[in-house]
NULUMTI-266065 format. One record per residue (C-alpha): residue number from 0; residue in one letter; chain; x, y, z. Coordinates in steps of 0.1 Angstrom, whole numbers, plus 5000, padded with zeros to 4 digits. Example, Ala and Ser with C-alpha at 12.3 -4.5 7.8 and 13.67 -1.06 7.14 Angstrom:
// residues 2
SITE  nr rest kette   c1   c2   c3
SITE   0    A     A 5123 4955 5078
SITE   1    S     A 5137 4989 5071
END
This chain:
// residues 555
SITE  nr rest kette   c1   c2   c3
SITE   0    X     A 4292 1043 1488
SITE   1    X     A 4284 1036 1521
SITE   2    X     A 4244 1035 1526
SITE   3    X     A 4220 1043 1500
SITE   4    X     A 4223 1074 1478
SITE   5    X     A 4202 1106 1490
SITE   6    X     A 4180 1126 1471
SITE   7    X     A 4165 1158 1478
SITE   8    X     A 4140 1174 1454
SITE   9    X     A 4137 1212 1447
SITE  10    X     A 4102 1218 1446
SITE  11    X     A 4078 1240 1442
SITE  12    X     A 4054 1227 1466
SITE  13    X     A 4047 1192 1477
SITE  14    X     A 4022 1190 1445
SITE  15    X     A 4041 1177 1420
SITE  16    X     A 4042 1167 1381
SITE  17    X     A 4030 1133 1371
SITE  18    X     A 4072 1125 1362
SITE  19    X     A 4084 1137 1397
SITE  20    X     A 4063 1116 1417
SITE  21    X     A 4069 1086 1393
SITE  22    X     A 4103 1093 1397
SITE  23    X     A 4103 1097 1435
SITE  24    X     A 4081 1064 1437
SITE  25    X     A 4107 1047 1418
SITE  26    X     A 4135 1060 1439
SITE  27    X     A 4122 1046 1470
SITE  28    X     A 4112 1012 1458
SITE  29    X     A 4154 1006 1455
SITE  30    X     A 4174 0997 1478
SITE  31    X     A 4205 1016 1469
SITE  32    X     A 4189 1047 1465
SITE  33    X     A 4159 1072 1482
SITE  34    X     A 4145 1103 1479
SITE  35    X     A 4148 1114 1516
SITE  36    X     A 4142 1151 1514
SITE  37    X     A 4117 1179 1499
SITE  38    X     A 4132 1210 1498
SITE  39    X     A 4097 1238 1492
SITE  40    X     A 4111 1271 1474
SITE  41    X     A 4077 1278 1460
SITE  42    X     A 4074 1298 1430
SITE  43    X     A 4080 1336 1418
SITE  44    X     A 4043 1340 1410
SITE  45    X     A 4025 1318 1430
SITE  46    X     A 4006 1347 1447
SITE  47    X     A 3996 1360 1415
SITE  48    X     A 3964 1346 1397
SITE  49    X     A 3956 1338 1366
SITE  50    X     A 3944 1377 1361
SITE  51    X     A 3967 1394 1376
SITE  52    X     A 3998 1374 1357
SITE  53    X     A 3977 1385 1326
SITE  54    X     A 3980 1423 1333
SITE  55    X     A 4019 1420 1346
SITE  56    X     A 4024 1404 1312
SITE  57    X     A 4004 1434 1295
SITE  58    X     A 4021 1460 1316
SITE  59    X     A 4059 1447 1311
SITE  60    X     A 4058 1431 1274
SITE  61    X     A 4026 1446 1257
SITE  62    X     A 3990 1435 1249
SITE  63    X     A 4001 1409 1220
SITE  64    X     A 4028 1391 1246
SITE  65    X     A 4000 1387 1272
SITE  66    X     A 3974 1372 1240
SITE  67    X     A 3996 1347 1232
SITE  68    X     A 4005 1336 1266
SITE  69    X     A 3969 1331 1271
SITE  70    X     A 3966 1316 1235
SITE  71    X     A 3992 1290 1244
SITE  72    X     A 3973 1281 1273
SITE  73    X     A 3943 1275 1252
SITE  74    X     A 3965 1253 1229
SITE  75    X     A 3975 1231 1259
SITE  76    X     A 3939 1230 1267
SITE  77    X     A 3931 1217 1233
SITE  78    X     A 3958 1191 1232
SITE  79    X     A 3954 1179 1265
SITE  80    X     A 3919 1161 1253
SITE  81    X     A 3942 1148 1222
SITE  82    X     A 3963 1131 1254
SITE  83    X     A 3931 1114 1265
SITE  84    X     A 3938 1090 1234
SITE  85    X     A 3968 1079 1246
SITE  86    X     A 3966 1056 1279
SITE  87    X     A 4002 1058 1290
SITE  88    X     A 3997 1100 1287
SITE  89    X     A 3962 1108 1304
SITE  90    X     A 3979 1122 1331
SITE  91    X     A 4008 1137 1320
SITE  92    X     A 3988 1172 1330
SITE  93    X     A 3982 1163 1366
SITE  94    X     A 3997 1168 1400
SITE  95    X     A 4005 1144 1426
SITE  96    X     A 4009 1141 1464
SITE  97    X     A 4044 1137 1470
SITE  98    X     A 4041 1142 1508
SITE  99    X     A 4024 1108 1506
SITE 100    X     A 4059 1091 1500
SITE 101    X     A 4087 1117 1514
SITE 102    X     A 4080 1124 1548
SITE 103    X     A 4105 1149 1554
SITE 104    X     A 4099 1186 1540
SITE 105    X     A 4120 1216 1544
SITE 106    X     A 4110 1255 1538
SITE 107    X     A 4131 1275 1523
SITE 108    X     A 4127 1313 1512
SITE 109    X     A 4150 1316 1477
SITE 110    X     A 4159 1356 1468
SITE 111    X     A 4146 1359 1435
SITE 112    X     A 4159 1380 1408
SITE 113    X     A 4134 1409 1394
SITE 114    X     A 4133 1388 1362
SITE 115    X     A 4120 1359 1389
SITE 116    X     A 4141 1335 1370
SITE 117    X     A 4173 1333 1394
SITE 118    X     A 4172 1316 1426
SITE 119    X     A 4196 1320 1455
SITE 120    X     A 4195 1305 1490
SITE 121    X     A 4207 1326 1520
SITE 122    X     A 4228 1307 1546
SITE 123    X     A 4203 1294 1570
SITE 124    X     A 4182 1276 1544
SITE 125    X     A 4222 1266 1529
SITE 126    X     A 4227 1255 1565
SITE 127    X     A 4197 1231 1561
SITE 128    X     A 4206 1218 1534
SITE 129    X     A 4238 1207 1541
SITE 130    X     A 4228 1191 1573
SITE 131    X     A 4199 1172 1556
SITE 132    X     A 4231 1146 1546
SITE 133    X     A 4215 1142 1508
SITE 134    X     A 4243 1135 1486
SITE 135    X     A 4228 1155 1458
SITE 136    X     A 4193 1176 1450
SITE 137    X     A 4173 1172 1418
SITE 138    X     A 4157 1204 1405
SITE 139    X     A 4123 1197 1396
SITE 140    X     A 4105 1230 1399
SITE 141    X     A 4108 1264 1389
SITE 142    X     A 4133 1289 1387
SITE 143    X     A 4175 1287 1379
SITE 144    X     A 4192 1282 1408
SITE 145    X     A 4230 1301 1413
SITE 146    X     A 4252 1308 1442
SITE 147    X     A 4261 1283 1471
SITE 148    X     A 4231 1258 1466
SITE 149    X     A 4251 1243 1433
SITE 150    X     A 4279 1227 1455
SITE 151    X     A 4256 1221 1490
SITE 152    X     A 4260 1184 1485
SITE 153    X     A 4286 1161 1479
SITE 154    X     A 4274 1155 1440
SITE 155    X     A 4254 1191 1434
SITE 156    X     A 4224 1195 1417
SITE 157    X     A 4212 1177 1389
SITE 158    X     A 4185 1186 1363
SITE 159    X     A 4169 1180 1330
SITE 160    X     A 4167 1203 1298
SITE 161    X     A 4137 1189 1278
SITE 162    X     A 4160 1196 1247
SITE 163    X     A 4194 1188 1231
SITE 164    X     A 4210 1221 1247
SITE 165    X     A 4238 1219 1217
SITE 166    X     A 4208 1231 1192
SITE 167    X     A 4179 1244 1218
SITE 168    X     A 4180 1266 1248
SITE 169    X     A 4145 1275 1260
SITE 170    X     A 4110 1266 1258
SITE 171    X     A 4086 1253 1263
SITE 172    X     A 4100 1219 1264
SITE 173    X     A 4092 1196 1233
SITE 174    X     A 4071 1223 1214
SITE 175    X     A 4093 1235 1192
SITE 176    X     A 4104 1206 1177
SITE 177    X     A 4072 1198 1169
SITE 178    X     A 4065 1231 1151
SITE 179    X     A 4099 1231 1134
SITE 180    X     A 4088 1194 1122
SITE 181    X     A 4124 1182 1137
SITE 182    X     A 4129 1143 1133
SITE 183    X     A 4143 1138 1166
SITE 184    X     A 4135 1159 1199
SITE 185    X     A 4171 1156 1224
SITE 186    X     A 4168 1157 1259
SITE 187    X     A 4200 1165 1284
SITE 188    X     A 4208 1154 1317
SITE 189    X     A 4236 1175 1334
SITE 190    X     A 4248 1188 1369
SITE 191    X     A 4241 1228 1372
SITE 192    X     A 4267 1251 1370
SITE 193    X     A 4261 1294 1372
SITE 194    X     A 4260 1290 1332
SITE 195    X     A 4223 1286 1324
SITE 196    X     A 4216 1261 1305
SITE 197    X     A 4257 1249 1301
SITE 198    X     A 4262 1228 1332
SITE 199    X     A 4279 1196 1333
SITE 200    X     A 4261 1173 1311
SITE 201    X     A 4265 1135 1316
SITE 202    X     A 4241 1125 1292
SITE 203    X     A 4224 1138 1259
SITE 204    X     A 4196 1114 1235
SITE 205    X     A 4169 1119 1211
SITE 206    X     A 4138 1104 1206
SITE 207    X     A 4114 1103 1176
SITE 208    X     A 4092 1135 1173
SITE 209    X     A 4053 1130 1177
SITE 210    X     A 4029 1149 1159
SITE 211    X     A 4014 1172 1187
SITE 212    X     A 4029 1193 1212
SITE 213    X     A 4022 1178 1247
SITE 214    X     A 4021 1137 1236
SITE 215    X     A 4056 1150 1220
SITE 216    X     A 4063 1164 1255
SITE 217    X     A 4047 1135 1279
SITE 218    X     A 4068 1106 1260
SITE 219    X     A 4099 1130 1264
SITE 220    X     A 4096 1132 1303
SITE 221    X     A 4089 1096 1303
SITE 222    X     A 4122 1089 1283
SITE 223    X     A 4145 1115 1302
SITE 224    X     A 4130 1099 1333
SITE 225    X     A 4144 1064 1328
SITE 226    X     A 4179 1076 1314
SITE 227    X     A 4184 1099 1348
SITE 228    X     A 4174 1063 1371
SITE 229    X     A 4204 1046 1349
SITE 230    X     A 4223 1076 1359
SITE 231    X     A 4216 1077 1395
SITE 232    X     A 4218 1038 1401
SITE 233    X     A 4258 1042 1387
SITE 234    X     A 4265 1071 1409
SITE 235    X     A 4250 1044 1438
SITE 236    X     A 4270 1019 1424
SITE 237    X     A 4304 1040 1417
SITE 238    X     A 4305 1066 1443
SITE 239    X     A 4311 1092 1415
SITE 240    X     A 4297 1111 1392
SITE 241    X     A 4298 1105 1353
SITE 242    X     A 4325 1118 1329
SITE 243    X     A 4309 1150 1320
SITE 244    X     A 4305 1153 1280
SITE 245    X     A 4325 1176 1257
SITE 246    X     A 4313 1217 1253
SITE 247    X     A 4305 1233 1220
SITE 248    X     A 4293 1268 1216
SITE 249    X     A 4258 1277 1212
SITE 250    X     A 4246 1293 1182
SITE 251    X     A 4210 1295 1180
SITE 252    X     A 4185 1317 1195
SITE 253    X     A 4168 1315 1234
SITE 254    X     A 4138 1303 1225
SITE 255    X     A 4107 1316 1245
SITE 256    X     A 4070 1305 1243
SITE 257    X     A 4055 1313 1203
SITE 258    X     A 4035 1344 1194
SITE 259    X     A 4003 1345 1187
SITE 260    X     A 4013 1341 1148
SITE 261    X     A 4034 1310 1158
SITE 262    X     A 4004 1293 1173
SITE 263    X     A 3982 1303 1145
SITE 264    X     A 4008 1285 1121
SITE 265    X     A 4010 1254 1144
SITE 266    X     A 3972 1250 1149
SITE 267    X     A 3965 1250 1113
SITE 268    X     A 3993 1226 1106
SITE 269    X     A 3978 1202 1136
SITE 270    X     A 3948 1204 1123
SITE 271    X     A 3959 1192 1090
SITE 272    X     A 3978 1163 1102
SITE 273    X     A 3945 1159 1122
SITE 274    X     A 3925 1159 1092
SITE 275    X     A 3951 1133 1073
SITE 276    X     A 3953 1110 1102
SITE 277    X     A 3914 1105 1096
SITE 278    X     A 3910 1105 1060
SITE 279    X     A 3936 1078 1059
SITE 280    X     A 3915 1057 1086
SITE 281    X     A 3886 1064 1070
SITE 282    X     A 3900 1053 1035
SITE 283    X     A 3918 1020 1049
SITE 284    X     A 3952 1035 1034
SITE 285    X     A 3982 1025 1055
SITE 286    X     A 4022 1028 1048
SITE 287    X     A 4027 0991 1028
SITE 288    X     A 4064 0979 1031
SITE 289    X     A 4078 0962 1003
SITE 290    X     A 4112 0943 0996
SITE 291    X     A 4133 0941 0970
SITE 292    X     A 4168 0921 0956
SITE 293    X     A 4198 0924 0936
SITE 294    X     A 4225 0901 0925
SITE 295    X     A 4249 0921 0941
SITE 296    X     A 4272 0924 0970
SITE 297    X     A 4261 0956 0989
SITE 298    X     A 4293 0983 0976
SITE 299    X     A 4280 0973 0942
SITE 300    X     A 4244 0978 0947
SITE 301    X     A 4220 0998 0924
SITE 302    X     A 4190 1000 0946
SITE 303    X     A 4172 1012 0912
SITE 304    X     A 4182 0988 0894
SITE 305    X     A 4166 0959 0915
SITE 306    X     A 4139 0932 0914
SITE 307    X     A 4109 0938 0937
SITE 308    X     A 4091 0907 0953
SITE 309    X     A 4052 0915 0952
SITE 310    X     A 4034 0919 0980
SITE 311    X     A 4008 0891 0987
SITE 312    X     A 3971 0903 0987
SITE 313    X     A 3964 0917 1020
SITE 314    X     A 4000 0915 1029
SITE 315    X     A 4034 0936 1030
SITE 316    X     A 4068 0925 1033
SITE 317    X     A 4099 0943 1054
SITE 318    X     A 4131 0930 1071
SITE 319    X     A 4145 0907 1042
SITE 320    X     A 4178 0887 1053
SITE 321    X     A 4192 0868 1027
SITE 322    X     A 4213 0834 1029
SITE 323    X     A 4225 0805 1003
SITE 324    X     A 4215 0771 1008
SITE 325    X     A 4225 0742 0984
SITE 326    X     A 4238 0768 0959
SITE 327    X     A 4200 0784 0959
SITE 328    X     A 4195 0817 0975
SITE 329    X     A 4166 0824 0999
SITE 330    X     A 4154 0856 1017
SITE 331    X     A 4137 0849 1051
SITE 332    X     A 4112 0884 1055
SITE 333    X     A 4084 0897 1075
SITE 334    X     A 4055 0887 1066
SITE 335    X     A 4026 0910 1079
SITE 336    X     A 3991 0902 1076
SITE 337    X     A 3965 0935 1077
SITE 338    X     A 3937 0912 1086
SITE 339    X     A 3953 0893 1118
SITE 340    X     A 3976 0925 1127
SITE 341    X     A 4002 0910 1133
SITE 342    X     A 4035 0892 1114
SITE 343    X     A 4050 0859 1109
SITE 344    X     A 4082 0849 1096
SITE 345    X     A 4081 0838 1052
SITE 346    X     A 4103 0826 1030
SITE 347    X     A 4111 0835 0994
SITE 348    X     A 4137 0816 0967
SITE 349    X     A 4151 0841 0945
SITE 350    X     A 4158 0841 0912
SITE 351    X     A 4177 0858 0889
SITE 352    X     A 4150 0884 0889
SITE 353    X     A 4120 0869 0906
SITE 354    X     A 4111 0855 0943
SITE 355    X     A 4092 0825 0947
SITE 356    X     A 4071 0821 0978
SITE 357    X     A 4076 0790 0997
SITE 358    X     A 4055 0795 1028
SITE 359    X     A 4055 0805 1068
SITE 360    X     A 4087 0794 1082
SITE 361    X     A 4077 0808 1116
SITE 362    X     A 4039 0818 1130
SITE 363    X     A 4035 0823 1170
SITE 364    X     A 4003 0838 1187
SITE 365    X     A 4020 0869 1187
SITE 366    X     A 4040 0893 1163
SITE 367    X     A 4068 0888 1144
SITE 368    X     A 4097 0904 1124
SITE 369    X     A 4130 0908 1118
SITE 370    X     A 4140 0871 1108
SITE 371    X     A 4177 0875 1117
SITE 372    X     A 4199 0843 1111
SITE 373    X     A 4230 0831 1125
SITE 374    X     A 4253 0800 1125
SITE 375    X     A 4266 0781 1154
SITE 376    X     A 4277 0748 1157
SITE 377    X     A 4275 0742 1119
SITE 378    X     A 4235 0749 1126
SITE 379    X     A 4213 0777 1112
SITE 380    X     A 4196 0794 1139
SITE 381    X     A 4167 0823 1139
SITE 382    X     A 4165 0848 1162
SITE 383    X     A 4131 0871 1156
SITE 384    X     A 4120 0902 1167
SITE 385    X     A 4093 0896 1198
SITE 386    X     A 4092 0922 1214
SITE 387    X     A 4053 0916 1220
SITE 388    X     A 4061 0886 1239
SITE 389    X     A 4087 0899 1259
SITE 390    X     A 4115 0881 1255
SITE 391    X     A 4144 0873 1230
SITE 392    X     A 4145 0840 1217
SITE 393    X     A 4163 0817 1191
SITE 394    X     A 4148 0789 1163
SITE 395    X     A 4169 0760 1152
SITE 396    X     A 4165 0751 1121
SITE 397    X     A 4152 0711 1117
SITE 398    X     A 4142 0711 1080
SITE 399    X     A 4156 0737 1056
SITE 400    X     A 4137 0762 1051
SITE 401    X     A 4106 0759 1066
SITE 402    X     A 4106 0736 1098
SITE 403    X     A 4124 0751 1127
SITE 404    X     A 4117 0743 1169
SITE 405    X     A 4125 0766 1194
SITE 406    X     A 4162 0763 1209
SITE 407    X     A 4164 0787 1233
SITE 408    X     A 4148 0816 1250
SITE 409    X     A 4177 0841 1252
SITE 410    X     A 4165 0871 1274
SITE 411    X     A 4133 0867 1293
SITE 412    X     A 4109 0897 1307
SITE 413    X     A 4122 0925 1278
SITE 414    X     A 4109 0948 1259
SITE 415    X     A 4133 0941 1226
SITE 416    X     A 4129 0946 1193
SITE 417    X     A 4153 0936 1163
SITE 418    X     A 4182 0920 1180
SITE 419    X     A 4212 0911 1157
SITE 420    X     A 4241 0881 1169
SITE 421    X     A 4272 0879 1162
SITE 422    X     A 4306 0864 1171
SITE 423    X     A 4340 0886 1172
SITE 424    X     A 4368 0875 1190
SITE 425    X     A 4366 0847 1214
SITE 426    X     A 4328 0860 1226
SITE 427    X     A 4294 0863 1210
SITE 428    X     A 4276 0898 1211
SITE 429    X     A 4239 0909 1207
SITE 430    X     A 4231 0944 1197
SITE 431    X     A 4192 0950 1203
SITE 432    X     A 4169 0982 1208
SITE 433    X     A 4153 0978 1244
SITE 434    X     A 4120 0998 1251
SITE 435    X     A 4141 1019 1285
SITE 436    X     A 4110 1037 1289
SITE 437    X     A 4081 1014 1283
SITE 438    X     A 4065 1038 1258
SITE 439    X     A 4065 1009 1231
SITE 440    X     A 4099 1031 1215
SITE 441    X     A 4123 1009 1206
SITE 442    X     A 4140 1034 1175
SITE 443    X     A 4156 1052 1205
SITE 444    X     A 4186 1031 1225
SITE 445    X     A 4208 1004 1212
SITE 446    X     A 4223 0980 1241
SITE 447    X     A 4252 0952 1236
SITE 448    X     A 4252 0921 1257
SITE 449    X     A 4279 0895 1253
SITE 450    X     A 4281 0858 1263
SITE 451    X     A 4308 0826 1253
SITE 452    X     A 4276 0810 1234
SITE 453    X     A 4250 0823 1213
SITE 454    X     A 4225 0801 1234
SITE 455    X     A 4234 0812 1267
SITE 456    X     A 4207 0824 1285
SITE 457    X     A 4235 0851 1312
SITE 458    X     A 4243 0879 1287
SITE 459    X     A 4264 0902 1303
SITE 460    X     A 4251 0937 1297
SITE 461    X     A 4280 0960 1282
SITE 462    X     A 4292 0990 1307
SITE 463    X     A 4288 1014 1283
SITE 464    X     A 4248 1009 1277
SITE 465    X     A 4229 1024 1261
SITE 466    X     A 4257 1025 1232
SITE 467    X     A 4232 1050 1214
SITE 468    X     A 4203 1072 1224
SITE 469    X     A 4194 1088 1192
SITE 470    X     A 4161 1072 1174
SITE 471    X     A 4179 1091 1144
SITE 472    X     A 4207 1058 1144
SITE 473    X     A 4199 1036 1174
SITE 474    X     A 4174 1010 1159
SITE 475    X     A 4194 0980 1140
SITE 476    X     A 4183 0978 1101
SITE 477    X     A 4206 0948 1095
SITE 478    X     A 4242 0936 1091
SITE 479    X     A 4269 0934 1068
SITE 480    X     A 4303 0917 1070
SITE 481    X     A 4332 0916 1050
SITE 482    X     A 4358 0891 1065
SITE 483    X     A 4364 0901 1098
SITE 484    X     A 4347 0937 1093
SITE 485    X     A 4314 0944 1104
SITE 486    X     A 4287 0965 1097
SITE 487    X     A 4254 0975 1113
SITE 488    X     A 4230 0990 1094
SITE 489    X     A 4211 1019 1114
SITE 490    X     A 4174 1030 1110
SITE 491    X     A 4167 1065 1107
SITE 492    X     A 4137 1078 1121
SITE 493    X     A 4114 1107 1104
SITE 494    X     A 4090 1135 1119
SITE 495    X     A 4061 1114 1128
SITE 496    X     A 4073 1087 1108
SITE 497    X     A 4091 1052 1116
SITE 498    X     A 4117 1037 1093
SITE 499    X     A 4123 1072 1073
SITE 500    X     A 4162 1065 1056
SITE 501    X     A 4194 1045 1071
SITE 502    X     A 4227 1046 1075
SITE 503    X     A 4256 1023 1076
SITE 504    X     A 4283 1018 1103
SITE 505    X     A 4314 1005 1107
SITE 506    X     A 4322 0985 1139
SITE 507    X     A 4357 0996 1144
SITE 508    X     A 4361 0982 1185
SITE 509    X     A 4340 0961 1202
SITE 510    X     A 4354 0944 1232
SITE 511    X     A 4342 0939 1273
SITE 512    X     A 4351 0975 1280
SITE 513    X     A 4348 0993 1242
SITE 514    X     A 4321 0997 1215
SITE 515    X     A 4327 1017 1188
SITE 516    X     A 4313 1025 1153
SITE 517    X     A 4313 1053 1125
SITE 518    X     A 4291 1062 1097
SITE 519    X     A 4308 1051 1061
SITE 520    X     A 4278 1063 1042
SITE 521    X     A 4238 1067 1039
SITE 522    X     A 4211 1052 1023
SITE 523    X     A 4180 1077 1011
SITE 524    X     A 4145 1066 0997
SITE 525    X     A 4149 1082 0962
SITE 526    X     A 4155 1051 0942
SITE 527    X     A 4121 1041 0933
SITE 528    X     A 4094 1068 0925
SITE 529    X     A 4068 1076 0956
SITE 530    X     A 4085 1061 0981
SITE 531    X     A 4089 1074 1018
SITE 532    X     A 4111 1056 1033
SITE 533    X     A 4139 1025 1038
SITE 534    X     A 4148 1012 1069
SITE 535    X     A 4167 0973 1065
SITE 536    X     A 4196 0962 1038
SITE 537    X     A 4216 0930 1042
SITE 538    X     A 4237 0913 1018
SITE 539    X     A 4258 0882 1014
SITE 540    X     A 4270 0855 0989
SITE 541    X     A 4271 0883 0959
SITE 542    X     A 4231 0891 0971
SITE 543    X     A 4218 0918 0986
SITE 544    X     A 4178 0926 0996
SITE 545    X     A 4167 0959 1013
SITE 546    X     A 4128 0972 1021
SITE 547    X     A 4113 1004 1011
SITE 548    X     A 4076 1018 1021
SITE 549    X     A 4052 1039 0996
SITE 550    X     A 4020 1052 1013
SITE 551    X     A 3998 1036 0989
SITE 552    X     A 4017 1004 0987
SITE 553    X     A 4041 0986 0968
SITE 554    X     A 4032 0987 0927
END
């Protein structure tokens, strides 16, 4: 493109959300891309108050319609001190100033539909539009624009639905999933067309559902946020839109705000988890991962039929890889420690039917998991989860099994958790799950790097990142290989719950311009009695070992 891509914003009024004005900061910190342009349309209501929108309501959809508008209002009220818990949320509820960063603002007068949902520009406030020379608008106010204003700019207008618009068209954004007790809540990213709700879309993901309403709906902004700047920096970089994604019809109801019943249901059911949340605190009982082994490749395995490695006092174990030495089998695990808070890296002999601790093969200042290995160089090599220390890094091993030195750090400055390496081909790949957002997420998108050594420190990100954005299959669980077939094992993530069941894939193309995998089957945590979930599996040399979590611990 020549010069940097520009943005106009549909507003409301130059008071914005907290994610607009992040998003409008961000913009003009690059040097490819600015927001140049507010477009004001102002809103339907906005001469109405608080009362008068109260006896509209009454007048066009009855007494109980306007209750529960006001009832949701009291709910958002309620939720909003829950927020105050959460640093990175506090002000998810507030406006912001954007005339304090885009200087240039233009008025324009929409004609509203009676319903004031449908927005249409006459053709003077077209005409200044197109001669603001943005390259596309972003809707980030009210209202459903139609008519002329769709194809104004060179790339139209883009907008979010706070929803996977396959399975929810509607509102209000993120609530429902919540109340449905959904495991993932989608969000979509597509140009606007005159089908509501059916434009283009160029991008669709999930994320893990949170317990409550509004930090359900303040992480999904925060997501959808991130994932429309990778969109907008490869229209800078391409000149072109995205391949718009495949249509499918829509079979479920519009959904509107809930009834005064609904909110009723949902309040007691927050409450409870409330009232859980703090017994559980107040008890000391936590989810306690445990692991578990099987002389078995993993087609044969009997997860039931396995040996369980106790947990050390004060202890649980998770994230078992497996790996023969000297015709001996040992399982490097995580290793977390309740009273530090944090894990390091042990290691287990195993048995026929018993594991024998050894001791800490790894222990840094901060966190670790996920003790995947890797050969190279006819050298075994460790490449942790640690994530807390922002950065990806790899341990060579200088005395079997529990003396290693650091080698290499891989990535610097990322937010990465439970990276997996691999060589196919003539290059080496990483799969890990980067936090896009910086919302401490990392169930949600899986990126592949490659590189001609496992130790290079320039990985060459993949053009089709992020492979996945779906926290129900996005957060690696393990590996599996059989000759030159490869498997990753995918985490699965439950309502307001991490590590719920996985899944295995098949790698069937991976190369610099193709990645490509499909499910062969899925793993569910029914094989020992109590347990919640199962998250990790890896097998080899005729051994597998897997993790499970109970909420009262491992027996």
């Amino acid at each position: 493109m020549a010069g940097p891509l520009k943005i106009g914003l549909l507003v409301d009024s130059p008071e914005a959300s907290r994610w607009v004005y992040e998003f409008a900061q961000w913009a003009n910190q690059q040097t490819d891309i600015g927001v140049s342009h507010l477009f004001l349309h102002g809103r339907a209501d906005s001469k109405i108050g608080p009362l008068g929108k109260f006896f509209r309501s009454t007048a066009r959809n009855g007494i109980f319609h306007a209750l529960s508008q006001v009832g949701f209002r009291l709910l958002e009220k309620f939720e909003s001190l829950l927020l105050k818990q959460h640093p990175l949320h506090r002000d998810h509820l507030r406006s912001f100033d954007l005339s304090k960063i885009v200087k240039n603002h233009v008025q324009v007068t929409p004609l509203i539909s009676k319903s004031g949902l449908s927005y249409r520009l006459n053709e003077a406030d077209l005409q200044k539009v197109k001669s603001s020379g943005c390259d596309l608008l972003l809707r980030c106010g009210s209202g459903i624009f139609r008519g002329d204003i769709l194809n104004a700019t060179r790339f139209g207008v883009l907008s979010f639905h706070h929803a996977d618009n396959r399975i929810n068209r509607g509102g209000p954004p993120a609530f429902w999933e919540v109340y449905l007790r959904q495991p993932t809540t989608g969000f979509t990213i597509q140009r606007l067309t005159e089908e509501l709700d059916g434009g283009d879309v160029f991008l669709r993901g999930h994320m893990g559902t949170k317990y409550f309403y509004l930090l359900n709906q303040a992480e999904l902004y925060k997501k959808a946020n991130a994932h429309l700047e990778l969109i907008l920096k490869k229209i800078a970089t391409t000149g072109a839109l995205p391949e718009a994604l495949e249509k499918f019809p829509y079979s479920q109801p519009l959904y509107r705000r809930p009834g005064l019943a609904q909110i009723f249901i949902y309040v007691l059911r927050l409450k409870l988890r409330l009232l859980c949340k703090a017994s559980s605190r107040f008890l000391g009982r936590r989810y306690r991962w445990g692991v578990a082994f099987a002389r078995a490749n993993w087609r044969d395995l009997v997860m039931w039929r396995a040996n369980r490695i106790p947990n050390p006092p004060g202890h649980f174990l998770a994230d078992p890889f497996v790996v023969k030495k000297n015709g001996k089998d040992f399982c490097f695990l995580e290793d977390f420690d309740f009273a530090t808070g944090k894990g390091g890296i042990s290691v287990y002999e195993l048995g026929e039917k018993t594991g024998t601790r050894l001791g800490l093969a790894l222990d840094e200042p901060f966190h670790l998991s996920f003790p995947y290995l890797f050969e190279f160089n006819q050298e075994l090599y460790l490449c942790p989860e640690s994530s807390q220390n922002k950065d990806i890094r790899a341990y060579r091993c200088v005395e079997f099994p529990l003396k290693w030195q650091l080698a290499k750090i891989l990535r610097k400055d990322i937010s990465a958790a439970d990276t997996m390496i691999f060589q196919k081909g003539n290059r080496w790949w990483m799969l890990t799950n980067v936090d896009l957002a910086g919302t401490n997420d990392f169930c949600t998108e899986l990126f592949l790097y490659s590189a001609e050594s496992p130790l290079s420190e320039n990985w060459e990100p993949h053009p089709m990142n992020p492979l996945v954005v779906d926290a129900a299959r996005a957060r690696n669980g393990g590996i599996l290989r059989e000759g030159e077939r490869i498997f990753r094992v995918a985490q699965g993530q439950g309502f307001d719950m991490y590590g719920r069941q996985s899944a295995i894939y098949e790698i069937l193309e991976i190369n610099n311009q193709i990645y490509r995998e499909q499910k062969v089957s899925e793993i569910t945590p029914d094989f020992y009695k109590g347990l919640i979930g199962t998250h990790h599996l890896h097998s080899q040399s005729g051994i597998s070992v897997f993790d499970f979590v109970s909420r009262s611990g491992t027996r």
